[in-house]
C-alpha positions as a printed Julia matrix, in Angstrom:
148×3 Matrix{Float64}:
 72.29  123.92  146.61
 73.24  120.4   145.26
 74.94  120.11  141.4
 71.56  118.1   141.1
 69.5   121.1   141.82
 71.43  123.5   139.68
 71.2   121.61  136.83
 67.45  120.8   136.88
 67.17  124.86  138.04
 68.74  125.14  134.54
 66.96  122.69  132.44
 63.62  124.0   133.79
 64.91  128.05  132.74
 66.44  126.54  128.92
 62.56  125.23  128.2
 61.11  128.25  130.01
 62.95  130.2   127.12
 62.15  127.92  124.59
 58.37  128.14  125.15
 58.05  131.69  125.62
 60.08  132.43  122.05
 60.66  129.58  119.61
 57.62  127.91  120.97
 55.06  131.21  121.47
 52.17  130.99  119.44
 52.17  127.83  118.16
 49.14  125.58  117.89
 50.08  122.38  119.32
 51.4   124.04  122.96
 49.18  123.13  125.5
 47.4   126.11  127.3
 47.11  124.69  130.66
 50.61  123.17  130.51
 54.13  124.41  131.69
 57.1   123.58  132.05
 58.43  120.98  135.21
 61.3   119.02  135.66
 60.1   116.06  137.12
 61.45  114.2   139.73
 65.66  114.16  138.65
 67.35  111.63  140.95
 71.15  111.02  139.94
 72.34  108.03  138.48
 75.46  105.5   138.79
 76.67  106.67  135.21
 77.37  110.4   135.94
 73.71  111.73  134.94
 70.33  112.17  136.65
 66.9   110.55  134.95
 63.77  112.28  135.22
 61.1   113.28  133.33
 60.79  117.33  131.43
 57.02  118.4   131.31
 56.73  121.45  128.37
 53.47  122.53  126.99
 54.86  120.55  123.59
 56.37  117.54  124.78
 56.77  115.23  127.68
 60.66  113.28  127.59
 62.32  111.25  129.96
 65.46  112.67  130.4
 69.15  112.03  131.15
 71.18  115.49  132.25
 74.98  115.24  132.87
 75.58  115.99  136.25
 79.35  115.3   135.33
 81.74  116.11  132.62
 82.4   112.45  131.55
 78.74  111.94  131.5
 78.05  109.83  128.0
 75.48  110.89  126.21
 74.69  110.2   121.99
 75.96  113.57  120.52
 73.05  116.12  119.19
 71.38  114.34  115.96
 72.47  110.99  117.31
 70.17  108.13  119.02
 71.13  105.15  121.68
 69.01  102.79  122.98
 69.07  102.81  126.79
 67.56   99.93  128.92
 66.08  101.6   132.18
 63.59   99.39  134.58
 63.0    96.6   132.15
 62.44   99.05  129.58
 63.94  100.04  126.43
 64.07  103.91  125.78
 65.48  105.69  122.39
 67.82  108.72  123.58
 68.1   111.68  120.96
 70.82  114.05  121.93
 70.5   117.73  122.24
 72.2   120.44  122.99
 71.1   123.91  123.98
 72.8   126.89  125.14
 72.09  127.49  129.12
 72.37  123.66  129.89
 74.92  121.92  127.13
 74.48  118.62  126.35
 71.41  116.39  127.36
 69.44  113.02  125.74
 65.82  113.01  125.43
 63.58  110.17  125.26
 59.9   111.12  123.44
 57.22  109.92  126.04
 54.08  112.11  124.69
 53.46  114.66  121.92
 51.69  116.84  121.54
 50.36  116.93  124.88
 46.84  117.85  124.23
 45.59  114.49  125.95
 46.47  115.96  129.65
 43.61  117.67  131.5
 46.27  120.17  132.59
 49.25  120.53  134.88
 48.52  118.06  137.58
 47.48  115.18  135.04
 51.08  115.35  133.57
 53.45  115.31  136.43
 50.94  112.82  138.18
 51.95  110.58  134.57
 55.63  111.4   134.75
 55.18  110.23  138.56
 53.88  107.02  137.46
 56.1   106.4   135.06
 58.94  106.94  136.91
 57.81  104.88  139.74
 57.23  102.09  137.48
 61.19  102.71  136.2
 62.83  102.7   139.03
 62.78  100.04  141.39
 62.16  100.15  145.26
 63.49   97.61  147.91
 61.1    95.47  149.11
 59.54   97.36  152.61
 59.66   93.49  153.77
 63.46   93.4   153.09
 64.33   96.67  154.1
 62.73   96.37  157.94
 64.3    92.73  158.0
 67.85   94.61  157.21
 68.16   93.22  154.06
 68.72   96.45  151.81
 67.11   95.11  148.41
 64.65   93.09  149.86
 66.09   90.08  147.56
 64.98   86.78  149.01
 67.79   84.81  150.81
């Protein structure tokens, strides 16, 4: 299993926890919602970006997938420029995964039909984030489809 996989394993069974005791019972979780890491790909800077589905919150993510990985410290907030976007990263830290930043995408999540709706959204989102070659470029053996 890849250091990718582990860590989203672990992220998924951190929330998992949260929702079923610091989270149980209250009113704004989401019945028909659970939590799903969503689509994790690794990045250039030593983390992977996806998006964390809970029954509370949906967050884009970045998880250190290495120990030099930068991330703001818990309590502390960066702006991070992904796809043409500007996201505000909150650090956290939680026992069972360590360090992580969170950006706030939706909460409370009581606007999603249920499970599907939700990771169809993070889909979307992510899509929109993170840039494809060109299927024009790549057949023509150009790589990032960038005119020439």
């Amino acid at each position: 299993m890849s250091a990718l996989a582990v860590r989203v394993q672990q992220l998924e069974a951190v929330y998992r926890g949260i929702a079923a005791t610091r989270m149980a019972g209250l009113p704004l979780l989401h019945p028909r919602l659970a939590v799903q890491a969503v689509s994790f790909a690794a990045q250039e800077d030593g983390t992977a970006l996806g998006v964390l589905v809970t029954p509370w919150f949906m967050n884009l993510v970045r998880l250190p997938l290495q120990a030099d990985a930068e991330l703001p410290a818990p309590g502390q907030a960066e702006d991070r420029a992904i796809g043409g976007w500007t996201f505000r990263f909150h650090g956290h830290t939680e026992p069972g995964i360590g360090a992580h930043a969170a950006a706030s995408l939706a909460s409370p999540m009581h606007e999603f039909a249920d499970q599907a709706a939700a990771v169809a959204t993070a889909q979307a989102l992510l899509e929109r984030l993170r840039p494809l070659p060109a299927r024009r470029g790549f057949l023509l053996g150009r790589g990032t489809g960038a005119p020439r």
